[in-house]
Every structure is written in C-alpha cells, then in structure tokens.
Backbone as a ProteinNet text record, in pm:
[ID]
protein_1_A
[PRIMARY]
XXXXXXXXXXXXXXXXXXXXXXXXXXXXXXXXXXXXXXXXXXXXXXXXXXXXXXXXXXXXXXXXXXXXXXXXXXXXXXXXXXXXXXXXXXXXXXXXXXXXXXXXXXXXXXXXXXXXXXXXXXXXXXXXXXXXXXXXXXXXXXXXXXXXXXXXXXXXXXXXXXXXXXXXXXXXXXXXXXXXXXXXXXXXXXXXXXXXXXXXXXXXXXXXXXXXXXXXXXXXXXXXXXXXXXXXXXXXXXXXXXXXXXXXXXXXXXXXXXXXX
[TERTIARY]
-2324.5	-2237.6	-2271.5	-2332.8	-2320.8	-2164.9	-2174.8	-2019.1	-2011.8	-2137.1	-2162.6	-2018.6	-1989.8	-1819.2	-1712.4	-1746.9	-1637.9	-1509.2	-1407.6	-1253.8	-1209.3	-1173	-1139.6	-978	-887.9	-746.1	-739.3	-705.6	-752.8	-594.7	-536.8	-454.1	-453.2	-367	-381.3	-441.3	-478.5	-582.1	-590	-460.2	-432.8	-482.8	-533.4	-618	-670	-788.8	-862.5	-944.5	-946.7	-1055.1	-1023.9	-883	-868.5	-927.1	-917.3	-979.4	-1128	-1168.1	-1319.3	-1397.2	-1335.2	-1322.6	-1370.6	-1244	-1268.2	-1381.8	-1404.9	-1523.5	-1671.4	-1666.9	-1754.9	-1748.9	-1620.5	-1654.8	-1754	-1694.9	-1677.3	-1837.9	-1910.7	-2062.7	-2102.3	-2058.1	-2118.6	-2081	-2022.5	-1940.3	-1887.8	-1781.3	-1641.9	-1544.3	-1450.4	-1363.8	-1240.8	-1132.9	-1062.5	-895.3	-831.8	-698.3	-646.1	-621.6	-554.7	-402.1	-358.6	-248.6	-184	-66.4	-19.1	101.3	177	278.1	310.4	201.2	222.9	171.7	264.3	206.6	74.3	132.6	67.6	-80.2	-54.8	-208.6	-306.7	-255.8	-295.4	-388	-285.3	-341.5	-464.5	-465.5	-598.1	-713.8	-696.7	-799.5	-805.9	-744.9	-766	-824.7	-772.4	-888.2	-1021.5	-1032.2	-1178	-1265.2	-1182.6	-1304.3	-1294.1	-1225.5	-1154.1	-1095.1	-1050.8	-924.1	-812.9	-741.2	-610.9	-497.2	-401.3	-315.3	-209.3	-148.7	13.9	51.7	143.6	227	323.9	341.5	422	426.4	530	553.3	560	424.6	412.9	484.4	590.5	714.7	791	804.7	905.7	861.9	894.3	793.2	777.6	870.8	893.1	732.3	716.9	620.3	485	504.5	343.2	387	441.5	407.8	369.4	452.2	436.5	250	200.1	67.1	-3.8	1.2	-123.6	-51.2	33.8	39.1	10.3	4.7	-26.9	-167.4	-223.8	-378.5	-468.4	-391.2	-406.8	-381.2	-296.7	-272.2	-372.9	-421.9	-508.1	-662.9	-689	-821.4	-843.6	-723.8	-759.9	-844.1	-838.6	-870.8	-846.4	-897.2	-913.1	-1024.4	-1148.6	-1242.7	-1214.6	-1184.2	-1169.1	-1079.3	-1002.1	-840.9	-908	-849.4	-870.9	-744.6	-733.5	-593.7	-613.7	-575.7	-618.7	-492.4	-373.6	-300	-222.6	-194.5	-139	-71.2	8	77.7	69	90.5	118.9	228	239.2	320.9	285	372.3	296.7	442.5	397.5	546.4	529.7	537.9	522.7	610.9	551.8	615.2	728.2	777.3	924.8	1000.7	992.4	1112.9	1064.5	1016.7	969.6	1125.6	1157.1	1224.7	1221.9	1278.8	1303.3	1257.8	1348.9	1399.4	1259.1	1176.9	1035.4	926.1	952.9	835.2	818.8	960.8	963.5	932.3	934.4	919.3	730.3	676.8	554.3	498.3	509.2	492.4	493.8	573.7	581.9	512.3	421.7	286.1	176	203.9	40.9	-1.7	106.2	106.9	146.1	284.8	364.5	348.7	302.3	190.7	90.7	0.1	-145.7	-107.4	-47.7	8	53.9	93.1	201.2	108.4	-17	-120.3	-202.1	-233.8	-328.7	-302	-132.9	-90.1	-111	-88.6	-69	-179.4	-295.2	-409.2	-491	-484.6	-597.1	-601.3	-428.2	-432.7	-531.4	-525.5	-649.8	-778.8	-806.5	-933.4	-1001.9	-930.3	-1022.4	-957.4	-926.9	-925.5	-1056.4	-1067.3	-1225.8	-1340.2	-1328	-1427.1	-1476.1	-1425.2	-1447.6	-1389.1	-1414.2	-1391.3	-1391.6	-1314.1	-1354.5	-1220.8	-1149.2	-1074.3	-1117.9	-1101.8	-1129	-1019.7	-1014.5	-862.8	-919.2	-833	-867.6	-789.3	-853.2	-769.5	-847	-842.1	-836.4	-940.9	-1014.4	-1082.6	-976.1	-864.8	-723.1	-682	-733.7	-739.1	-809.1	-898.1	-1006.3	-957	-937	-938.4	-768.1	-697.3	-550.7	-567.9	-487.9	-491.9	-334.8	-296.2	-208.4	-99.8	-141.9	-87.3	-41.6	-84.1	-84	-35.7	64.6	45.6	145.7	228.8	271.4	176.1	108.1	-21.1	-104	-152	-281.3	-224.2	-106.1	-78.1	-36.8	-21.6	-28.1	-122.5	-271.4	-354	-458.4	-401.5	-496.8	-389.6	-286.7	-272.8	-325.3	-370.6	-460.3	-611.1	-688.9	-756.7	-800.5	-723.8	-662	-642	-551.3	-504.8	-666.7	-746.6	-882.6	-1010.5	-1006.1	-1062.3	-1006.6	-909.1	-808.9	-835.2	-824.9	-861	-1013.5	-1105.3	-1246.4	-1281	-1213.4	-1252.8	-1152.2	-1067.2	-963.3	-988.3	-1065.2	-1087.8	-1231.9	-1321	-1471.6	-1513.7	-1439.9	-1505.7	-1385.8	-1384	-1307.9	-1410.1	-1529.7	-1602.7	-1528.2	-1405.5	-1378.3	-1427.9	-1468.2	-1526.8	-1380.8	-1397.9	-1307	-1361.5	-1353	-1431.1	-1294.9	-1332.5	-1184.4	-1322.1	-1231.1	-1303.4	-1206.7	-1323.9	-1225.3	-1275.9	-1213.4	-1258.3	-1225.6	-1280	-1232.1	-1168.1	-1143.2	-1083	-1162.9	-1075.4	-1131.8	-1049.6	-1149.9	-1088.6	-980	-877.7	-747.1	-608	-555.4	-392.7	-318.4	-388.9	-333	-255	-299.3	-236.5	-69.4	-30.9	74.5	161.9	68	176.1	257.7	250.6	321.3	457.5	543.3	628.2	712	667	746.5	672.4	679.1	618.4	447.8	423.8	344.6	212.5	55.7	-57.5	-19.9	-95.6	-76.2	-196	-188.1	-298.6	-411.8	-430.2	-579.6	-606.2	-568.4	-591.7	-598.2	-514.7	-582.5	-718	-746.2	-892.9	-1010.3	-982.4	-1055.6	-1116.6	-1022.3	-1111.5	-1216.2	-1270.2	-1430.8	-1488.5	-1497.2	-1537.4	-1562	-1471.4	-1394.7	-1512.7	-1511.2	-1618.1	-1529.4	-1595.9	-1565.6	-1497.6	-1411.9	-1355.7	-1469.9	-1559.8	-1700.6	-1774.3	-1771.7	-1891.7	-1794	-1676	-1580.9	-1590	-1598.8	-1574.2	-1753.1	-1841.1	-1995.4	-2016.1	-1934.8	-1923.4	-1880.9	-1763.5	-1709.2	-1752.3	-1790.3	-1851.5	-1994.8	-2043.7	-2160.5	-2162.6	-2067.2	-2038.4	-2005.3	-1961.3	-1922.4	-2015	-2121.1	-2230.5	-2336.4	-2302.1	-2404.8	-2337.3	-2210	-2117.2	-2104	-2060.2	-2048.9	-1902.8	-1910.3	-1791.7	-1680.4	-1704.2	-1674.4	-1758.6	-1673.3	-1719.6	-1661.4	-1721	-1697	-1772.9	-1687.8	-1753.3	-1656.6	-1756.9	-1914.2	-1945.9	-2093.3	-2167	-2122	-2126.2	-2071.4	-2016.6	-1907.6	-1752.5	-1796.4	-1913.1	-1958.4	-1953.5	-2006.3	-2009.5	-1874	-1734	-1634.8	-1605.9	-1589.5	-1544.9	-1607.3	-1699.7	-1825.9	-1747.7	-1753.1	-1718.2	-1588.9	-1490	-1379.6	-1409.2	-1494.8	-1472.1	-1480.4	-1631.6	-1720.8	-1653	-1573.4	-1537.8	-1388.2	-1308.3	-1156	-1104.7	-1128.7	-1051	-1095.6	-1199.8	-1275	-1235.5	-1225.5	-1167.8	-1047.5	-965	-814.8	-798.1	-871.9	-896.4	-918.2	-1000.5	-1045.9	-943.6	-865.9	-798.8	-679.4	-632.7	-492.3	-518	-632.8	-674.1	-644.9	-696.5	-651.2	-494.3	-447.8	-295.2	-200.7	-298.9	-173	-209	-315.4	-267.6	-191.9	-177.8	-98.2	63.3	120.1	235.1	339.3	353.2	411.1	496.5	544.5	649.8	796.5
106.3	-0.4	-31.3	-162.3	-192	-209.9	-129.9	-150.7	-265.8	-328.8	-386.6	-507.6	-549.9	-646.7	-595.8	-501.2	-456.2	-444.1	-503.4	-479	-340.3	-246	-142.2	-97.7	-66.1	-19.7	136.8	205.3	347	380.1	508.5	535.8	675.8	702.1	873.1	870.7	768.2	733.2	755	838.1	851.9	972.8	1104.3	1208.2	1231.1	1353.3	1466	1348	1385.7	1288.6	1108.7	1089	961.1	916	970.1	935.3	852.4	1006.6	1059.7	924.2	886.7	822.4	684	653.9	501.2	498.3	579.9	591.6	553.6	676.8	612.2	479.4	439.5	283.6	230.8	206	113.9	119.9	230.2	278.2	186.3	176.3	105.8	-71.8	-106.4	-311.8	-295.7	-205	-256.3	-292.4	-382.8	-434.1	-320.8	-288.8	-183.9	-206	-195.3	-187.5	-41.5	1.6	141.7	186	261.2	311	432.7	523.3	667.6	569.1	695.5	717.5	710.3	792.9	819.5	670.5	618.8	464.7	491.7	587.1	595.6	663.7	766.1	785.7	704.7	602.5	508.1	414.3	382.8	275.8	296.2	428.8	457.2	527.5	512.6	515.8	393.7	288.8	137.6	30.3	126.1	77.3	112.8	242.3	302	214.8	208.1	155.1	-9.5	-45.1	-203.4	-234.1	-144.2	-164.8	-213.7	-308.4	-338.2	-234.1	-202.5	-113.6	-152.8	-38.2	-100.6	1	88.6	222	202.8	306.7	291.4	412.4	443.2	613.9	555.4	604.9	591.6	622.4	739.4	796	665.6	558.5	404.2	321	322.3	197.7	68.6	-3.1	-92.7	-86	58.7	47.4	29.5	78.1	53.5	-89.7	-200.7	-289.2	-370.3	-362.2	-357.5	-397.7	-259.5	-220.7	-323	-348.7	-436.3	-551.9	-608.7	-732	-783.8	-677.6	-662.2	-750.7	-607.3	-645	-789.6	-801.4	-905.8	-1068.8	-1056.3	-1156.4	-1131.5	-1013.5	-1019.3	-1041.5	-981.1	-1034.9	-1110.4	-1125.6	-1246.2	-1174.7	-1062.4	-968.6	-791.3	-726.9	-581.4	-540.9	-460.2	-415.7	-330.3	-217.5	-72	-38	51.7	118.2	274	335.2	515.7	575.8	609.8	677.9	832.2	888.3	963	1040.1	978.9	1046.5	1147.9	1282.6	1370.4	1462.3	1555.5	1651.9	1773.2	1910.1	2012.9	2090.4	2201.4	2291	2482.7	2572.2	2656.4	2721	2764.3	2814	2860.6	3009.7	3003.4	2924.8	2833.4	2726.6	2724.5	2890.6	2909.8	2915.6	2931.8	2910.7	2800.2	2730.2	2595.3	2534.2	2442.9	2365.6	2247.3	2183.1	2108.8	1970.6	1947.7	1856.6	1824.1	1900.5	1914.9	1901.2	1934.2	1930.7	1773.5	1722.5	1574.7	1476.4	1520.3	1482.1	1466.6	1573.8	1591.1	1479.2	1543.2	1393.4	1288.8	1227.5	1094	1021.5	1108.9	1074.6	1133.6	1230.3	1275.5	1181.4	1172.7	1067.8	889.9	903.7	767	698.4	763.3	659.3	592.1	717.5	686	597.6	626.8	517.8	354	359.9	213.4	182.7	215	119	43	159.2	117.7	7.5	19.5	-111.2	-237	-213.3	-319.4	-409.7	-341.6	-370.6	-406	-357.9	-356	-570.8	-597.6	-745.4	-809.4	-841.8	-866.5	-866.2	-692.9	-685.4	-757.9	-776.4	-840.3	-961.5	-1064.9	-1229.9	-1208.9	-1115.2	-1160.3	-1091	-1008.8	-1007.9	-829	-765.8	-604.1	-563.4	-429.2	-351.5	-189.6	-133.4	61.4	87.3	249.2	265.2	401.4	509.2	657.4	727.2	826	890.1	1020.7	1074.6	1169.8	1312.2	1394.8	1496.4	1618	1758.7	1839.6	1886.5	2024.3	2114.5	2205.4	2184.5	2233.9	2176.7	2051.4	1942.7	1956	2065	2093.1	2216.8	2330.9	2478.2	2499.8	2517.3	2570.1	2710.1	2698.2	2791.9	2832	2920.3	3003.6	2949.8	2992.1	3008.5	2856.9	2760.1	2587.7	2551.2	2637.2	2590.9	2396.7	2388.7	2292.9	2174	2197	2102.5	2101.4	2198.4	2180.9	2062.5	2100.5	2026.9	1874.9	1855.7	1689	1630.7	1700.3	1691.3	1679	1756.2	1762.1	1613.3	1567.1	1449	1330.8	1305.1	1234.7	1272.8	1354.2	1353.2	1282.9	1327.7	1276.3	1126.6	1068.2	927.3	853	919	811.2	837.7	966.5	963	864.4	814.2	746.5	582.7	591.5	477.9	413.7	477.5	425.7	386.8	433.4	373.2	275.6	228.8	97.5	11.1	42.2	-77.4	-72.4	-63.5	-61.6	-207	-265.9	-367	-505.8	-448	-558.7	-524.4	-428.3	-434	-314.1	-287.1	-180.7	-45.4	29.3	187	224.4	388.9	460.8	591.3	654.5	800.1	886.7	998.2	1119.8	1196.2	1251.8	1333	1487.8	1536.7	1687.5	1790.8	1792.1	1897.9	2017.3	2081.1	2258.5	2286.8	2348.4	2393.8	2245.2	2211.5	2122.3	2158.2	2152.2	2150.5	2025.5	2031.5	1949.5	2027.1	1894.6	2008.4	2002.6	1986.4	1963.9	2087.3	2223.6	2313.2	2378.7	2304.3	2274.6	2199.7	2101	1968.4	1968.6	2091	2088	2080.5	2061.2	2021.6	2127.3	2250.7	2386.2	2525.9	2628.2	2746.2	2720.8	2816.2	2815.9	2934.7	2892.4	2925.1	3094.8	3218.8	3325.4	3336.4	3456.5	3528.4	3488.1	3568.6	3576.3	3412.4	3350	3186.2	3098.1	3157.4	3100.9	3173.7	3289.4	3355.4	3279.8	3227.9	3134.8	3015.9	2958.8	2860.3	2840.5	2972.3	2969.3	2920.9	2903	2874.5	2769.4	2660.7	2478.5	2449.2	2263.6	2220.3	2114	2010.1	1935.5	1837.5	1776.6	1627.2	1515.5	1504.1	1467.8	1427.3	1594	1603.2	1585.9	1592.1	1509.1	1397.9	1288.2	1184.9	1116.4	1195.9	1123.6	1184.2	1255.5	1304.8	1156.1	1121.1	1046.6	916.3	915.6	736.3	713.5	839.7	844.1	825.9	899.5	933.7	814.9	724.2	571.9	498.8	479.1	391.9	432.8	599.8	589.6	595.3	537.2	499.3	643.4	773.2	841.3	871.8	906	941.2	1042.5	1163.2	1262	1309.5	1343.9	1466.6	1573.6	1649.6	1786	1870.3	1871.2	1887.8	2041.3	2097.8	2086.5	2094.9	2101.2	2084.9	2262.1	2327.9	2489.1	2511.8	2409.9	2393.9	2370.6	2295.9	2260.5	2410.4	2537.5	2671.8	2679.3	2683.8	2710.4	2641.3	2511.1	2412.1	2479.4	2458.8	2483.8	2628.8	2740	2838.4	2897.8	2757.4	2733.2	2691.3	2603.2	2527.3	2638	2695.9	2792	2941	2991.5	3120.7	3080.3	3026	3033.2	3186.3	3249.7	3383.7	3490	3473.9	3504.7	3483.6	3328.2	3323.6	3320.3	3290.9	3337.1	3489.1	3580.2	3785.8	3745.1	3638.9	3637.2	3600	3479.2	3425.5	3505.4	3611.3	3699.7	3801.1	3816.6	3958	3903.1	3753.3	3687.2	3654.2	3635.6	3617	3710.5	3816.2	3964.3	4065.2	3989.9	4057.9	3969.3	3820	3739.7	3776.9	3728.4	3785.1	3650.1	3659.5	3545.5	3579.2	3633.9	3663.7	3639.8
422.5	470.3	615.3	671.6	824	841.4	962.6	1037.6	1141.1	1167.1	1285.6	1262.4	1393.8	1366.4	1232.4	1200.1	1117.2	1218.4	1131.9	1236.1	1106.4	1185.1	1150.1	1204.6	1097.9	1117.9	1119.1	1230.7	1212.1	1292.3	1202.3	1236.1	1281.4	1370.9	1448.6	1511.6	1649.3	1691.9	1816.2	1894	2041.7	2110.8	1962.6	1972.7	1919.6	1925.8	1791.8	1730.6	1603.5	1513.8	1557.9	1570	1558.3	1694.3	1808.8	1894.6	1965.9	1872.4	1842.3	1753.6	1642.6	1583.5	1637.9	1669.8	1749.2	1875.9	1898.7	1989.3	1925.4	1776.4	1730.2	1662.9	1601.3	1529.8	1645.9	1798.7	1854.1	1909.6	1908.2	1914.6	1819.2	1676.8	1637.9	1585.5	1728.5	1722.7	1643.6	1592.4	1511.4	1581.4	1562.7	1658	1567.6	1666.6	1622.3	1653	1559	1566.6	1520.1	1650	1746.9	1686.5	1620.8	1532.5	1564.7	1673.1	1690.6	1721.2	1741.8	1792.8	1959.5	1957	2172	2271.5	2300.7	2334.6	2482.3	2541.9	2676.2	2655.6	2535.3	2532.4	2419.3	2386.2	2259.8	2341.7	2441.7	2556	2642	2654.5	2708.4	2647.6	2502.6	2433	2369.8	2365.3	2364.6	2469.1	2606.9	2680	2709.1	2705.9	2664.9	2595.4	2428.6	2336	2319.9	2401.9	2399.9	2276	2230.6	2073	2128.3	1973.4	2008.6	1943.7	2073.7	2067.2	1981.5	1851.8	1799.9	1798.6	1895.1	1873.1	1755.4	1676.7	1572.9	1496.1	1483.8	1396.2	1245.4	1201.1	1036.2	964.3	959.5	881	846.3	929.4	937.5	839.1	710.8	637.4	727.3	803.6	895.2	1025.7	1102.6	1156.8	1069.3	964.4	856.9	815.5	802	817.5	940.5	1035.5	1144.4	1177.1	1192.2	1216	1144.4	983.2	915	963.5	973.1	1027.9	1149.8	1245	1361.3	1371.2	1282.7	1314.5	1206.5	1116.1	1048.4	1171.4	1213.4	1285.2	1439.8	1467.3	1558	1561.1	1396.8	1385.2	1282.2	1177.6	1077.8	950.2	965.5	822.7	872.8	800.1	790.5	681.8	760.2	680.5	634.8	750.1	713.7	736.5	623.3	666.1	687.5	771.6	783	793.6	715.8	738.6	740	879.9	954.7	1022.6	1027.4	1105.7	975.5	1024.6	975	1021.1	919.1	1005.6	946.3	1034.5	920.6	870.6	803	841.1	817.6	893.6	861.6	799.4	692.7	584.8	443.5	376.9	240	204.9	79.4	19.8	-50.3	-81.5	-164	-73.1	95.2	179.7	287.6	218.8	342.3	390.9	459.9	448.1	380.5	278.9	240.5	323	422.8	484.9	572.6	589.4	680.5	559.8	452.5	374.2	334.1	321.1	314.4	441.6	536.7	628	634.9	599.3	644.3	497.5	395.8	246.8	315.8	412.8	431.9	501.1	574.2	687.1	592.7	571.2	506.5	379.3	269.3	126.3	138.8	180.2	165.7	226.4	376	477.4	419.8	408.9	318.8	210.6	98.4	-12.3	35.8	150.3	143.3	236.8	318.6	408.2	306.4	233.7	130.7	-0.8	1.1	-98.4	-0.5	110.2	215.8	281.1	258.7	324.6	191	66.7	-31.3	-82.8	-76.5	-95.1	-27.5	107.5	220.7	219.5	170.4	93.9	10.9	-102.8	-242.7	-235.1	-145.7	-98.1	-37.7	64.3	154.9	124	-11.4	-81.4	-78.3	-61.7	-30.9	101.3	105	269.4	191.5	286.9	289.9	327.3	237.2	258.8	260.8	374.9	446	437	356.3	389.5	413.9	550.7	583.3	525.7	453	410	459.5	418.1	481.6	324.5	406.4	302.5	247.2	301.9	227.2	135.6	70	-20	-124.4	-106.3	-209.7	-266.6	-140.6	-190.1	-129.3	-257.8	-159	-64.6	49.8	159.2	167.7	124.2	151	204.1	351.4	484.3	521.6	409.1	444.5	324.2	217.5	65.6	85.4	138.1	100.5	198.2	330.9	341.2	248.3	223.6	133.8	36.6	-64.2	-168.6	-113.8	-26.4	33.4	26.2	122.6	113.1	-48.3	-124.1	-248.5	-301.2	-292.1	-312.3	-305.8	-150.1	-96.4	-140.6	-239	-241.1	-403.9	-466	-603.5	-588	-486.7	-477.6	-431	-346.6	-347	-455.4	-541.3	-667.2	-772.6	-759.6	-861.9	-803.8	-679.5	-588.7	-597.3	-604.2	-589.5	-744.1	-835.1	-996.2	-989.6	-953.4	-959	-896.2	-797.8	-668.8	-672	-722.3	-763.3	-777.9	-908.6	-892.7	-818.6	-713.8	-568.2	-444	-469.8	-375.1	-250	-307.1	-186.2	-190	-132.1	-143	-65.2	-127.5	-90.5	-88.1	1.7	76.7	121.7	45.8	151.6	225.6	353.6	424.5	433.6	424.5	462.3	500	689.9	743.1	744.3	802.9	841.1	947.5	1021.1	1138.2	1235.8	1333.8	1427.6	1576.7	1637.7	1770.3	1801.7	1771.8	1854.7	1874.8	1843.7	1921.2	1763.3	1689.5	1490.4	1484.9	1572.1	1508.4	1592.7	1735.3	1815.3	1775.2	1707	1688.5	1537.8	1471.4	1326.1	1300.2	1222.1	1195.7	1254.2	1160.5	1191.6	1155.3	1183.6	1184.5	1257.6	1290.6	1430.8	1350.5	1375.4	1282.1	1342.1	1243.9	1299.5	1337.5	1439.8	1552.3	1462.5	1354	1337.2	1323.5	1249.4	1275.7	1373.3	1492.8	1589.6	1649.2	1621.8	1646.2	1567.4	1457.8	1368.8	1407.1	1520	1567	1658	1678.5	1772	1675	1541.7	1441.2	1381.6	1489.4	1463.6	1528	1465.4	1523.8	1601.6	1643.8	1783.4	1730	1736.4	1668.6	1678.1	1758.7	1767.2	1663.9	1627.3	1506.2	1378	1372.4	1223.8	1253.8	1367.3	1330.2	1348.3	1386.3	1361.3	1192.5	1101.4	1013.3	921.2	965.8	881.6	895.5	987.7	1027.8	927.3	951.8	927.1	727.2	669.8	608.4	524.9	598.7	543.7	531.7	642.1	634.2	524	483.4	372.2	207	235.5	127.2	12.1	101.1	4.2	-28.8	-96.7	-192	-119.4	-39.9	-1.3	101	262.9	322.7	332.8	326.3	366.6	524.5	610.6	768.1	817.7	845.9	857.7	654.2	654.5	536.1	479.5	590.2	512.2	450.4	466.6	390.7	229.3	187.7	19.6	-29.5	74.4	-21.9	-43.4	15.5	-52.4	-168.7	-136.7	-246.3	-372	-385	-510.1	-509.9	-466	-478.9	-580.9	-546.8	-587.8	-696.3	-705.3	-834.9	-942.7	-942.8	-1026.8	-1007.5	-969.2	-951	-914.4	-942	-856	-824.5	-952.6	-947.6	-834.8	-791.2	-695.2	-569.4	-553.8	-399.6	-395.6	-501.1	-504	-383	-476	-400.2	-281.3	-238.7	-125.7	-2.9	-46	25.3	5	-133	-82.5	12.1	35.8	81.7	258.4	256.1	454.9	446.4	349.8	323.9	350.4	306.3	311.7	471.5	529.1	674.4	782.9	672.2	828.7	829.3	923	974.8	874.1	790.3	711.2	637.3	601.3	482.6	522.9
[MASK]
+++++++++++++++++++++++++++++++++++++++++++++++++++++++++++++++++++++++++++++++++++++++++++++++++++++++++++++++++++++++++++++++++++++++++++++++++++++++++++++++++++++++++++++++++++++++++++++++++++++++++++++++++++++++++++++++++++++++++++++++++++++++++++++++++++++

C-alpha cells in the first residue's frame, strides 16, 4: 500500500506507539488526524508531525463520533483508521472488578467496534482504505497475569479476521498488530492492579515504541495480514498453536511465582 497523502485517523496518539506512530505516518506524507485524551500532550505531538489535533476520551460514544467527523470535515475522507489506543488491567479474572473490566471493554472493543462502523461507510464511497487494530501478543497467547486484557484483546483480533473477509471486496485491508512488552507508560497507566516485580524486570526485554510502530507502518505498506513485533514473538504464537498444553506449564509455572492471588 503507498501511504504517500494518505489522511490517516490514529487514535492513542499523545504517547508510546501512537506517538511513534504518527511520526512514522508523517515520514511517510500522510496527512494525520491526532486522537487521546491528554489535550496538552496531543498538541505537541500534532505540532511535531503537523497533524490535526481532536482530544476526546474514546469510552464517550459522543467523543468517537466526534473524532470521525472531525476529521472527515477536515480532510474530506479517511484512508486509514488505527485503532491503537488501549488500556489494561492487572487482576485474576475471578476477582476482577466488574465495573473496571467494563470499563476497560469499552476502549479496548466498543471503541475499536463503533470507529470502525463509523469510518468503514466513507471507505467503500471512495473506493477502499486500511483498517490497523492494534492488539497485543496477549491476543494470540492468553497471559495469566492479563487474563481479562488478553481476552479483549483476542477480541480485537477475531473482530479484524472477521473484518478482512467482509470488507475484501470494498477494497479495505485490515491488519491486527501485536506486540510484546514495549517501552511506554502502558504498564502505569492501567485501570487497576499494578504489573508484579518480576514483570517489571521483563522489560529490558521491550522493544522501543519506534520499532512497533516502523513495525506496523511497515507492516501496512506490505499489506499483511498480521504483525507480530518483535518477529520472536511468531515462536510463541506457533508454539501455542502446535503445543498449547505445553505453554499452558509454561506460563503456570511464571504465574505461580507472581505475587497475585
């Protein structure tokens, strides 16, 4: 896919990947409509990449319209949707909170769901575009210590497998990405319960929001289906697929020394 003048709607965009992100669209002449919550740091990664700014908390069905109309009326289409902004939590899933697990569904899924009803009309009038949803390698392989993220995430991964055979022939592609540990503040900013020690020791291990979003850009222009970043991450998946029972042992065995119960 050339991105060159692609207007791109990228949401979560005031840090981490989304940041990273718009840096690279804008490397490569996409004109960009800028999507968080935090207005003050939105603004200056809108002036950086010369994107247009719409602060707006995605949880609001009101701000997700908001946003595509925004940018519809600013550039007169939408190529690319990325839906990128997310949240976590850290909690075994039989005493999560309720009230937080719904909370987190509503940015990680109902966001993702209601951009993508919103934007796909737009699409197939002007003849195709790309829809990126960003999910997690917690999307592929459940993780414990993340059971009710992961299962958001494996939502969103399900909703653009389901997505790219429906919208195929409208010319739209649809790509999930899903990283591993990344250097940002993803793991401060969660809803509720806080990652344990050894997991935060895990992230000498993260790669740069950099290299996820020259991952995912990249990842688009050669119209694939799925990333997985870094590429290491394919031995789990596959691992999972072909052996579950295997990394199940594997992953109770990191389960049963964290401080979680």
């Amino acid at each position: 896919m050339d991105l060159a003048r692609k207007v791109v709607l990228l949401t979560g965009a005031s840090e981490g990947i989304g940041a990273a992100s718009a840096r690279e669209f804008r490397r490569r002449g996409c004109e960009l409509a800028l999507v968080a919550r935090s207005k003050e740091r939105l603004e200056e990664i809108a002036g950086e990449t010369g994107g247009f700014a719409i602060p707006a908390d995605l949880r609001d069905p009101a701000a997700r319209q908001l946003a595509v109309e925004s940018a519809l009326s600013r550039f007169g289409r939408i190529d690319i949707l990325v839906n990128n902004a997310g949240v976590g939590m850290y909690a075994p899933s039989w005493r999560a909170d309720m009230a937080s697990v719904r909370d987190m569904f509503e940015l990680n899924y109902f966001a993702v769901l209601d951009l993508i009803q919103r934007v796909v009309p737009p699409m197939r009038r002007q003849g195709g575009g790309a829809i990126v949803n960003v999910s997690s390698i917690g999307g592929l392989v459940p993780l414990p210590w993340f059971s009710n993220y992961s299962a958001s995430k494996f939502a969103v991964c399900g909703l653009t497998s389901g997505l790219r055979i429906e919208l195929t022939r409208d010319k739209i592609h649809c790509m999930d990405v899903c990283p591993g540990y990344v250097q940002t503040g993803f793991q401060t900013n969660v809803i509720s319960g806080k990652p344990p020690d050894k997991l935060w020791k895990a992230r000498r291990h993260a790669i740069s929001p950099e290299e996820c979003a020259r991952a995912l850009v990249g990842g688009l222009e050669a119209n694939k289906r799925t990333v997985v970043t870094p590429r290491t991450g394919w031995a789990l998946v596959l691992g999972y697929a072909l052996f579950p029972g295997l990394i199940d042992r594997q992953l109770r065995r990191i389960y049963d020394t964290l401080d979680m119960q």
